[in-house]
C-alpha positions as CSV (number, residue, x, y, z in Angstrom):
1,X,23.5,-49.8,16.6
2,X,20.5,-50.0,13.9
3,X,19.0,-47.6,15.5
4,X,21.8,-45.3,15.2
5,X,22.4,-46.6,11.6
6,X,18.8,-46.0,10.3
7,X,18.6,-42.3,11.9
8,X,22.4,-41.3,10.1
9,X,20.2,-43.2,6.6
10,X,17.2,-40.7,7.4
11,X,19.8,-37.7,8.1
12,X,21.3,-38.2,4.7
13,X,18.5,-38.8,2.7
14,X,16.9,-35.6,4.3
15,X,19.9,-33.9,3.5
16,X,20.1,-35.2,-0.7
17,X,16.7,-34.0,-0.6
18,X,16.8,-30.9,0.7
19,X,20.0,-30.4,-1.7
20,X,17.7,-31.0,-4.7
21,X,14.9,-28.9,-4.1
22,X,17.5,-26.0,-3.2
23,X,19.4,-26.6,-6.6
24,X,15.5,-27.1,-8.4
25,X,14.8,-23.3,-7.2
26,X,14.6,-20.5,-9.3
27,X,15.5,-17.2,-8.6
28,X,14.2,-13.9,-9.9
29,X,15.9,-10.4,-10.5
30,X,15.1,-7.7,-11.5
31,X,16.4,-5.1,-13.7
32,X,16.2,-2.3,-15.4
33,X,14.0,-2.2,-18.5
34,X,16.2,0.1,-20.6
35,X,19.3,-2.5,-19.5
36,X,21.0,-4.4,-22.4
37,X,20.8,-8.3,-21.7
38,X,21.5,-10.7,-24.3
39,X,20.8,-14.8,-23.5
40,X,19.8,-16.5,-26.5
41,X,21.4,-13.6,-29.3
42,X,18.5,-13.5,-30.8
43,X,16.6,-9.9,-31.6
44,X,15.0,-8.7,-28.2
45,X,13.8,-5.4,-26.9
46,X,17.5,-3.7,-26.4
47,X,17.9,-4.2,-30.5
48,X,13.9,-3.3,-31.1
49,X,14.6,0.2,-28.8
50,X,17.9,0.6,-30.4
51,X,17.4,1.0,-33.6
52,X,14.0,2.4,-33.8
53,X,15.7,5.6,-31.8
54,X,18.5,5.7,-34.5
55,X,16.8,4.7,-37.8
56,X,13.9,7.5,-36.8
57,X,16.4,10.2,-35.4
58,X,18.5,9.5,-39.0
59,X,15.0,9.6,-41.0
60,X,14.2,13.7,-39.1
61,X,17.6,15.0,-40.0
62,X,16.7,14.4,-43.7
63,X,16.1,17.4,-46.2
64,X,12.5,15.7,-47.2
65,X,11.0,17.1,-43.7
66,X,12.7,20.9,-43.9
67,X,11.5,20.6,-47.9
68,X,7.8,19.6,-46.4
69,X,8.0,22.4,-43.8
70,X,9.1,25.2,-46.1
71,X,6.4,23.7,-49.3
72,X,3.4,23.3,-46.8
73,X,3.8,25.6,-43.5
74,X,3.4,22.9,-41.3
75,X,4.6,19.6,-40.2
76,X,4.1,16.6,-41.7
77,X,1.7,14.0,-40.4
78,X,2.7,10.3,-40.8
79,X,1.6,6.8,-40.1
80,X,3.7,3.6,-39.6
81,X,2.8,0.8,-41.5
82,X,3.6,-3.1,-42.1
83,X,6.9,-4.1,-40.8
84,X,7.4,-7.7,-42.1
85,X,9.6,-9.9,-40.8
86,X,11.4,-12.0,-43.4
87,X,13.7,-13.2,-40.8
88,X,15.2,-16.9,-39.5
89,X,13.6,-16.3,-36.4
90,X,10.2,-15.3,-34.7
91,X,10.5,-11.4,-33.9
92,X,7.1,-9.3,-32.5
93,X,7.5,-6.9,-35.0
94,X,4.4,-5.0,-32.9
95,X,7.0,-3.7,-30.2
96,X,9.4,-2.7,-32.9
97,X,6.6,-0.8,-34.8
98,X,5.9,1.0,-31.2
99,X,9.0,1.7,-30.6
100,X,9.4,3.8,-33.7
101,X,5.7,5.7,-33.2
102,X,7.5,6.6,-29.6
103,X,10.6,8.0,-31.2
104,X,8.3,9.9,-34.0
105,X,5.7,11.2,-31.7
106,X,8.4,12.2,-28.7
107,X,10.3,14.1,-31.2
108,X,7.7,16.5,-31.9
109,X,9.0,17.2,-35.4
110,X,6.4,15.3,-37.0
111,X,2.2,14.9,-36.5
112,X,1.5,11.3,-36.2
113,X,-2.2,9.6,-36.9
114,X,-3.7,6.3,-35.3
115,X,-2.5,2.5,-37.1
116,X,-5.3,1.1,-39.7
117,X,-6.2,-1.3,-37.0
118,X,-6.7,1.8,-34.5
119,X,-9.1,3.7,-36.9
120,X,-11.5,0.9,-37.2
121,X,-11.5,0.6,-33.5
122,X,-12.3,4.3,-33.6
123,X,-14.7,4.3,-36.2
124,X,-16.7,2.1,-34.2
125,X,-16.9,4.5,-31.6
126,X,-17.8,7.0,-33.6
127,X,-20.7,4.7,-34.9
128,X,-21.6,4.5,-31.6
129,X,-21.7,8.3,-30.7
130,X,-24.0,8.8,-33.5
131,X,-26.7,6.8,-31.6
132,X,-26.1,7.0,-28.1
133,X,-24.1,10.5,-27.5
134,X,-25.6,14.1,-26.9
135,X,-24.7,16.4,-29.8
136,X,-22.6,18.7,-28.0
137,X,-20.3,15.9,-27.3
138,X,-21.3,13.9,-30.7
139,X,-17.8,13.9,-32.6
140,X,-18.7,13.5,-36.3
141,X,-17.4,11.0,-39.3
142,X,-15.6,12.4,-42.0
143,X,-13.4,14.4,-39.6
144,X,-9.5,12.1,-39.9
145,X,-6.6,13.9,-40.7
146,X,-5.2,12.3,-43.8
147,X,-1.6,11.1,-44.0
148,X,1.3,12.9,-45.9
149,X,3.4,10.0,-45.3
150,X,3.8,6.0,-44.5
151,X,6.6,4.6,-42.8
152,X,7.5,0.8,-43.7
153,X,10.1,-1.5,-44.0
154,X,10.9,-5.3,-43.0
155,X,14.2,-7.2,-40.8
156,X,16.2,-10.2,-42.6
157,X,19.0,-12.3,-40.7
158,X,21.8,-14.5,-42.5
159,X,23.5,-17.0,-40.6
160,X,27.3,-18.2,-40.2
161,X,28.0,-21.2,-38.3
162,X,30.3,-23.7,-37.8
163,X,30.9,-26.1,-35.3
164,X,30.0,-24.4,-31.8
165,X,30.1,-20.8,-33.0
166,X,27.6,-18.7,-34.7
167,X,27.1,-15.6,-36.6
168,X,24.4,-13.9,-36.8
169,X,23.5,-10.9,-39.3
170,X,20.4,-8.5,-38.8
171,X,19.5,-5.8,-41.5
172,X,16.6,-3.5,-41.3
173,X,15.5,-1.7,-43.8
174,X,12.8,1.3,-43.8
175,X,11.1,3.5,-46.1
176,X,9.2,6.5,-46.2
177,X,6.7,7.2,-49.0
178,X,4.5,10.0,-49.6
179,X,1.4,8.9,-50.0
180,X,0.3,11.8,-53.0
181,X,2.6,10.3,-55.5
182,X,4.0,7.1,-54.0
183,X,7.4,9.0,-54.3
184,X,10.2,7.4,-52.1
185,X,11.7,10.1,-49.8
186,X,13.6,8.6,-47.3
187,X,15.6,4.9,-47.3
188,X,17.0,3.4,-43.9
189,X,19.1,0.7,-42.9
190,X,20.9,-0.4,-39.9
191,X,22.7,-3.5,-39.3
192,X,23.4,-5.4,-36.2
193,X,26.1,-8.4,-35.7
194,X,26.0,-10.9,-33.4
195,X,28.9,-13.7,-32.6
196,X,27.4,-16.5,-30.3
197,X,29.8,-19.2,-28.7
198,X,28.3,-22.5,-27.2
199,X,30.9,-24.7,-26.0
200,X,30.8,-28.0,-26.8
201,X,27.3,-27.6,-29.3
202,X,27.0,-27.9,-32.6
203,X,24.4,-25.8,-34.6
């Protein structure tokens, strides 16, 4: 009877185990990168993608680039510059700035030139070339195609909360300057709400 007592103990405790280490997995799917998903409400790549796509497609139906095109016979070449992020929260404004040199670029309205950090990057290559490469496939300094323009901008956030809701307010705001007279030619803004529920939480 012990016996039999101590083996149904064993069984059970086998069983809890086994019970916990099921309910301790983790399970992974996947899905598709352009899909929205939302967990914590903060900004993530659906909003960075987003908003990129319309701020730049509203920015190329502007009079300042068929005013370029007419003035100078070609289009204008542009760079993106600092995005800061003067938000609550921490937001990689690196994917957001390369989201929007996508949208430029793939719209083919628009030439588009390498980042500051790029050039240097370049520059040393070039360096480089100038002591190590043939001259036939020596590609000389002084060459860079100026910017006529710099895109820039930054992304703020208000809160709302009270007791286990929470609002959340996201504005960004672009520019585009041409860089001959510092002359402001284009102003953005698009703004995205959030309302986030946690039951039984306060903020």
């Amino acid at each position: 009877m012990l016996k039999t007592t101590n083996n149904l103990i064993s069984l059970l405790i086998t069983a809890v185990v086994l019970a916990g280490l099921s309910a301790c997995g983790q399970q992974v799917t996947r899905v598709e990168s352009d899909s929205v998903t939302d967990l914590s409400g903060n900004w993530n790549d659906t909003d960075s993608r987003l908003v990129a796509d319309e701020m730049i497609q509203d920015a190329l139906s502007r009079s300042w680039l068929t005013r370029f095109n007419r003035e100078q016979g070609k289009p204008p070449t542009v760079i993106v510059g600092n995005v800061r992020n003067l938000s609550h929260e921490h937001i990689n404004t690196r994917t957001f700035i390369a989201d929007m040199e996508r949208a430029l670029i793939n719209s083919g309205e628009v030439d588009f030139v390498a980042s500051s950090q790029e050039r240097e990057e370049i520059r040393t290559e070039r360096k480089d070339q100038d002591l190590h490469a043939t001259d036939e496939t020596r590609k000389a300094m002084g060459q860079e195609t100026g910017a006529d323009f710099m895109l820039k901008g930054t992304i703020n956030t208000i809160i709302d909360a009270i007791s286990g809701e929470q609002v959340r307010f996201y504005q960004v705001d672009l520019t585009l300057i041409d860089l001959a007279n510092n002359r402001k030619v284009w102003v953005g803004q698009k703004k995205i709400k959030k309302t986030i529920e946690k039951s039984g939480l306060r903020w």
